[in-house]
TORROFI-97518 format. One record per residue (C-alpha): residue number from 1; residue in three letters; x, y, z. Coordinates in Angstrom, 1 decimal. Layout:
<nodes>
NODE  pos  code      px      py      pz
NODE  NUM   ALA       X       Y       Z
...
</nodes>
This chain:
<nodes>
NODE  pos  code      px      py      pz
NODE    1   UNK    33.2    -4.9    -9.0
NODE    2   UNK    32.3    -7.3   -12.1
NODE    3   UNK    31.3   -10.5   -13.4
NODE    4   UNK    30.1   -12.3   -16.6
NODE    5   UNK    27.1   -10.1   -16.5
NODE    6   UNK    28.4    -6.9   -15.5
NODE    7   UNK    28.9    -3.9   -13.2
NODE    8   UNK    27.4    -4.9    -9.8
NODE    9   UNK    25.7    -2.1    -8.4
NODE   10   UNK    24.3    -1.5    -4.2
NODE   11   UNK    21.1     0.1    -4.3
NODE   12   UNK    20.4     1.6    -0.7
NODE   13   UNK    17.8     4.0     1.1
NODE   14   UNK    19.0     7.4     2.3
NODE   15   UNK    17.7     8.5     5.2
NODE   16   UNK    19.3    11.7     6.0
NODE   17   UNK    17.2    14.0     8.5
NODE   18   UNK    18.1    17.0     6.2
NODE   19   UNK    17.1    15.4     2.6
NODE   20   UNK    14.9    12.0     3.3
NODE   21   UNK    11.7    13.9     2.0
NODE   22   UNK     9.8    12.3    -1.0
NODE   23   UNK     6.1    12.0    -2.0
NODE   24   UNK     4.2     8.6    -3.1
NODE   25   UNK     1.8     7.8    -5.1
NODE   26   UNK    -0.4     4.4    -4.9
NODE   27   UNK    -3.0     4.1    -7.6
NODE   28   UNK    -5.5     0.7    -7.2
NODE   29   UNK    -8.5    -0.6    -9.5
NODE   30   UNK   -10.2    -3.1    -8.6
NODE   31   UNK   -12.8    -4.7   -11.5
NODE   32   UNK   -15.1    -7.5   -10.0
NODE   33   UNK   -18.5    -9.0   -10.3
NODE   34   UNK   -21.1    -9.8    -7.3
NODE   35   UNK   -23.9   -12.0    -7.2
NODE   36   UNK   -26.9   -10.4    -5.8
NODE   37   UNK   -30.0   -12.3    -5.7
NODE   38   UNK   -28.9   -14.1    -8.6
NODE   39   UNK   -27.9   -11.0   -10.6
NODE   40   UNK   -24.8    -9.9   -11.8
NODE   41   UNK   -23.5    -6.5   -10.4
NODE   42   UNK   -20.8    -5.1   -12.3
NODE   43   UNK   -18.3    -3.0    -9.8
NODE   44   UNK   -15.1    -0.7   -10.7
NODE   45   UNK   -13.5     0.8    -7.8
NODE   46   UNK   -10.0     3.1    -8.0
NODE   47   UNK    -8.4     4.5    -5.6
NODE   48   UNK    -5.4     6.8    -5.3
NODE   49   UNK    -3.2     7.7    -2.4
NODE   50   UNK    -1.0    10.6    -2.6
NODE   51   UNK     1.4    10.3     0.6
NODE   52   UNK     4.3    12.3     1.7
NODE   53   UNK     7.2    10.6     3.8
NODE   54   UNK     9.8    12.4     6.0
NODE   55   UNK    12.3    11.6     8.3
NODE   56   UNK    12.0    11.8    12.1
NODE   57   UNK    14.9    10.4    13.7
NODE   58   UNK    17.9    10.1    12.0
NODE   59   UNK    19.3     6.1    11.8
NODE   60   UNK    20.6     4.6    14.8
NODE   61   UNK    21.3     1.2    15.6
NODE   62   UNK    20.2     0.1    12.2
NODE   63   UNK    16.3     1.4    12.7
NODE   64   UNK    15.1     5.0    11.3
NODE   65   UNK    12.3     6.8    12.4
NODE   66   UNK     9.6     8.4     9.6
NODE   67   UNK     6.7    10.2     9.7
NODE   68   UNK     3.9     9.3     6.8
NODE   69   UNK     1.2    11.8     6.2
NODE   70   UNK    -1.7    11.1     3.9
NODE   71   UNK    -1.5    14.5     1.7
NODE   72   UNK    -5.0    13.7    -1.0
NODE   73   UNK    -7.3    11.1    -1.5
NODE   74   UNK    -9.0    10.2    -4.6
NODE   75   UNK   -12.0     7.6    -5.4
NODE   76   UNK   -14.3     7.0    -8.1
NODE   77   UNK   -16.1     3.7    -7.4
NODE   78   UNK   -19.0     2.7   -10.4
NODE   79   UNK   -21.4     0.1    -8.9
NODE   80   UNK   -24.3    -1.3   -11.8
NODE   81   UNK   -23.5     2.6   -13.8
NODE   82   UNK   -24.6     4.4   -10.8
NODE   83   UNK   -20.7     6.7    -9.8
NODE   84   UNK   -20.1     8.2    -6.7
NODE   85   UNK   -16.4    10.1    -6.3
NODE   86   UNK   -14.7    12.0    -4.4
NODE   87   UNK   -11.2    14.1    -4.8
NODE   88   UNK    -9.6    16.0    -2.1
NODE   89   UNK    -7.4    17.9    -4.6
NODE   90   UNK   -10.3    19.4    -6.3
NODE   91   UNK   -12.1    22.4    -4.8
NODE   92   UNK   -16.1    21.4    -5.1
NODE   93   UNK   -16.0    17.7    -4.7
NODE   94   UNK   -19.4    16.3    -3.9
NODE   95   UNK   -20.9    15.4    -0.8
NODE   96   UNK   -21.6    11.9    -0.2
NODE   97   UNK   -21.4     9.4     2.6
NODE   98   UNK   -18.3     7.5     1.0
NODE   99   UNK   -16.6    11.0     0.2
NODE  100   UNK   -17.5    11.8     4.2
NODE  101   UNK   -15.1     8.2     4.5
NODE  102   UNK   -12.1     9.2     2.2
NODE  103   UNK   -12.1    13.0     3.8
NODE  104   UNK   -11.3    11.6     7.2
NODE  105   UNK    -8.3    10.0     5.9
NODE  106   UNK    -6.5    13.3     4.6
NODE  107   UNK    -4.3    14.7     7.1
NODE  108   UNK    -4.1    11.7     9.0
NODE  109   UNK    -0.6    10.6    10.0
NODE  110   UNK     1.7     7.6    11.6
NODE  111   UNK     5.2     7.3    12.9
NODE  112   UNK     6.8     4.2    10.9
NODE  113   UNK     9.7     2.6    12.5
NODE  114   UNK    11.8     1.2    10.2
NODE  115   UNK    14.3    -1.9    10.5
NODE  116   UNK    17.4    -0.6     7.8
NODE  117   UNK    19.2    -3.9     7.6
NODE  118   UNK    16.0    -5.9     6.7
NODE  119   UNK    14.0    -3.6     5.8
NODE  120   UNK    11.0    -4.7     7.6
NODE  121   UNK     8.5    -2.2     9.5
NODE  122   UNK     9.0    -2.8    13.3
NODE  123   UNK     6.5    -0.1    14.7
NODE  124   UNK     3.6     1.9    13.4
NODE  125   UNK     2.5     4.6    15.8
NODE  126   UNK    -0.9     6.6    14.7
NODE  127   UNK    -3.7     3.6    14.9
NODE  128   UNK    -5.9     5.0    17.6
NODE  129   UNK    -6.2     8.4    16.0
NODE  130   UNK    -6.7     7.3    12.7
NODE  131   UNK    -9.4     5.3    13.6
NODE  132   UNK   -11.0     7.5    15.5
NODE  133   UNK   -11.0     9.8    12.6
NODE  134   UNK   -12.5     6.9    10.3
NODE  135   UNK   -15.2     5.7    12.8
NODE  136   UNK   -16.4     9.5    13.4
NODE  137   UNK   -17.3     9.3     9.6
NODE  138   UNK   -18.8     6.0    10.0
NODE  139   UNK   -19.8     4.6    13.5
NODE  140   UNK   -21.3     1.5    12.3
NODE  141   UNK   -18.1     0.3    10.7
NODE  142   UNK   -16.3     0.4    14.1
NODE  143   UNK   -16.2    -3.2    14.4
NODE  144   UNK   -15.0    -4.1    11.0
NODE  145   UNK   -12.2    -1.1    11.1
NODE  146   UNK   -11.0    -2.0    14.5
NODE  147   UNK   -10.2    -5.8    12.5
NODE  148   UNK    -8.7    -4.7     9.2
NODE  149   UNK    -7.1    -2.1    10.2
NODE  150   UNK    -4.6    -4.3    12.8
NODE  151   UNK    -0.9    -3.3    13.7
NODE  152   UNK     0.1    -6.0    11.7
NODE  153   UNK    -2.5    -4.9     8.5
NODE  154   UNK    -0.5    -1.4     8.8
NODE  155   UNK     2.9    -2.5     8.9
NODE  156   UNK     2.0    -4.7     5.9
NODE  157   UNK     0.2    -1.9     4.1
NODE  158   UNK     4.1     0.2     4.5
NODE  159   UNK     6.8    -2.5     4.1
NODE  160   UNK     6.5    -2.7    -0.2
NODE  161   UNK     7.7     0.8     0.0
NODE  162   UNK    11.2     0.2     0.9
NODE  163   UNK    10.9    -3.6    -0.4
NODE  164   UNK    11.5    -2.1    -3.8
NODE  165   UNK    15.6    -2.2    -3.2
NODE  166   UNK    17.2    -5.4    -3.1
NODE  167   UNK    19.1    -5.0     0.3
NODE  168   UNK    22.1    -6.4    -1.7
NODE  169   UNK    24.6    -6.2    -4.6
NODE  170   UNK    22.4    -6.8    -7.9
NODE  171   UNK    23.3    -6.5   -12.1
NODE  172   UNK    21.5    -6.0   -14.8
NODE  173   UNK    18.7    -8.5   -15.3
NODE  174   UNK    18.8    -9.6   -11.4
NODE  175   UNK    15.5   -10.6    -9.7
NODE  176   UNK    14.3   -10.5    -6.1
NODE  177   UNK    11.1   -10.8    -4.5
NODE  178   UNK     9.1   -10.1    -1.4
NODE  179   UNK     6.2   -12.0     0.1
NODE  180   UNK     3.7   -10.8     2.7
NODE  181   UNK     0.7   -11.7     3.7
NODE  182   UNK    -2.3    -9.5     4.6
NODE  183   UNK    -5.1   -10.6     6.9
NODE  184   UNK    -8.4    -8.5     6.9
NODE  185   UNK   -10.9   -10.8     9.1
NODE  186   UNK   -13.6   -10.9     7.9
NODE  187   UNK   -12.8    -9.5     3.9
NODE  188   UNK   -10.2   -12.6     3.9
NODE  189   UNK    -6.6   -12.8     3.6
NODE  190   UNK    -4.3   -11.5     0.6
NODE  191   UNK    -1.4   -13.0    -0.2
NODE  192   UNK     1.3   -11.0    -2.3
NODE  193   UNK     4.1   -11.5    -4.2
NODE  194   UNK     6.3    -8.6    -5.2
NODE  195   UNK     8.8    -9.4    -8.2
NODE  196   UNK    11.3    -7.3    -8.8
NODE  197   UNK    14.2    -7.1   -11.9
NODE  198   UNK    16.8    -4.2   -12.1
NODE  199   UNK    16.5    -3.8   -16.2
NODE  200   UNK    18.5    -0.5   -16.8
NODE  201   UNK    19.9     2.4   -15.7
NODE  202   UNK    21.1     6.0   -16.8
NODE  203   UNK    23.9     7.6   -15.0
NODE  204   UNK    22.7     7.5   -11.1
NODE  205   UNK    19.1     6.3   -12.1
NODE  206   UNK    18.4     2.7   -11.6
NODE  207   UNK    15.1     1.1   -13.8
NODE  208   UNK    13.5    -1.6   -11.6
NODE  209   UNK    10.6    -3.9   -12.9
NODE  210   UNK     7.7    -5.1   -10.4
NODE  211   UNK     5.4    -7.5   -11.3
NODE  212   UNK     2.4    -8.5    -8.4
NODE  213   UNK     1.1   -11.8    -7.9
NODE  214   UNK    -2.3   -11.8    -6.0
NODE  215   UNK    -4.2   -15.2    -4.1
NODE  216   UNK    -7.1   -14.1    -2.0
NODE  217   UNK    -8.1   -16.7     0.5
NODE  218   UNK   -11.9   -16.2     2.1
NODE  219   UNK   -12.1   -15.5     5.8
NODE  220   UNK   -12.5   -18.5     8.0
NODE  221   UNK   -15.9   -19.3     9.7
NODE  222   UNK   -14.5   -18.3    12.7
NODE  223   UNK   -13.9   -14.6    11.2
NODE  224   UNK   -17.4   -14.3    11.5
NODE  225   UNK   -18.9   -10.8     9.8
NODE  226   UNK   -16.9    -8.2    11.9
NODE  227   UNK   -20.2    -5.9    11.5
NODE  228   UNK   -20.5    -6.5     7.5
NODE  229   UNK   -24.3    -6.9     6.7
NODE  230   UNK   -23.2    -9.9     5.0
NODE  231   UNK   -20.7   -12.6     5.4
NODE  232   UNK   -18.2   -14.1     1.9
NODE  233   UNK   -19.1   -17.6     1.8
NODE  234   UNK   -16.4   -18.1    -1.5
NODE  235   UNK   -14.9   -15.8    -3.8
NODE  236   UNK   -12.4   -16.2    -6.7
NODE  237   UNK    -9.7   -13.0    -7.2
NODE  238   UNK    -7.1   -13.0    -9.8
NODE  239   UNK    -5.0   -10.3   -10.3
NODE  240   UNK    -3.8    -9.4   -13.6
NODE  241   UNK    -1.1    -6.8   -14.2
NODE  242   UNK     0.9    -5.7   -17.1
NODE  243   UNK     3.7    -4.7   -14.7
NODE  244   UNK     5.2    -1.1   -13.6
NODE  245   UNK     8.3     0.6   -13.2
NODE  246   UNK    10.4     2.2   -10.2
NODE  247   UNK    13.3     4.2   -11.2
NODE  248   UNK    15.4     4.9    -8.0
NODE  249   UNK    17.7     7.6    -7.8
NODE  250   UNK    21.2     6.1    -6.3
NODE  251   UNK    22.6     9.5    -5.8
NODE  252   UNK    20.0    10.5    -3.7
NODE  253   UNK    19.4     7.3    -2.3
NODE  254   UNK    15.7     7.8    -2.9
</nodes>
């Protein structure tokens, strides 16, 4: 099919039981300033994710079943020039009470019900273990983990995988977008806004653009602290991105 602006092309997820296997990576850095007793404190956190998804239950009635494992963990976090780090893909990390943290998470896993048609998460399977896993590590954050980390949080946390594929017939300079919206208690709530643009392709290979638009909102008094030993009265976030790229393969539907 073609209009005024092109060849129209369908972009869809495979999710074969036999091939549906690929591997993720999610990089974050996060630059911000506190006010501490009415001192600047300069902090640079990044964080990268290295997950592996496979399929569990072939599609059926327009839902798929996948299982996400978190295969390595890396974090470097800088507060006022003083580092701590921690790599689970490097033999010798050091020991620290934040590396005790991210080394919990490795290995964990969740079973991620997927709606094909809409491609919304409908189920995450997993939560109770995972915390328990995360709270071992750190006991006193039990109260605060058991809010952010919701069923909703984690459905939230996995939808802008699959979001990346318009779900309909798109050409060449076509945009869509997804919106969600995550609630963390008492850290606040995070709105996104996931912009996509199909600007290329190269045979089966399909260039998209994403651009992120970030509003924080602080929590509510009602939040409360959730066991932080401190409670956000304000705070100002802006996110500032030059953009990325996801090249999906339409052969492979991956």
């Amino acid at each position: 099919k073609k209009d005024d602006k092109g060849d129209k092309v369908s972009l869809k997820w495979s999710f074969d039981k036999e091939k549906a296997v690929f591997y993720q990576r999610m990089y974050t850095k996060t630059v911000q300033t506190m006010n501490v007793m009415k001192n600047d404190v300069p902090q640079t956190q990044e964080q990268t994710f290295f997950f592996s998804w496979t399929v569990d239950k072939a599609e059926k009635d327009g839902k798929v079943t996948l299982k996400q494992k978190i295969e390595g963990v890396k974090m470097r976090i800088d507060i006022g020039g003083n580092t701590i780090a921690y790599d689970s893909t490097a033999e010798g990390t050091a020991n620290n009470p934040l590396a005790d943290y991210f080394k919990a998470l490795v290995g964990s896993e969740f079973t991620v019900e997927l709606d094909t048609k809409e491609l919304k998460v409908t189920k995450v399977e997993g939560r109770e273990e995972f915390l328990k896993k995360l709270i071992a590590a750190n006991p006193q954050m039990k109260s605060l983990l058991d809010t952010i980390l919701s069923d909703s949080a984690l459905k939230e946390m996995a939808e802008p995988t699959f979001a990346v594929v318009p779900n309909k017939e798109v050409v060449k300079g076509e945009k869509w977008k997804r919106e969600s919206k995550l609630n963390m208690g008492p850290i606040g709530s995070y709105d996104n806004t996931y912009n996509y643009e199909l600007v290329g392709s190269e045979k089966d290979k399909y260039k998209i653009k994403v651009d992120t638009v970030l509003n924080y909102t602080p929590p509510p008094e009602a939040a409360g602290q959730g066991g932080l030993p401190f409670k956000i009265l304000k705070a100002t976030l802006k996110s500032s991105s030059q953009g990325g790229e996801i090249i999906f393969d339409k052969a492979k539907g991956l």
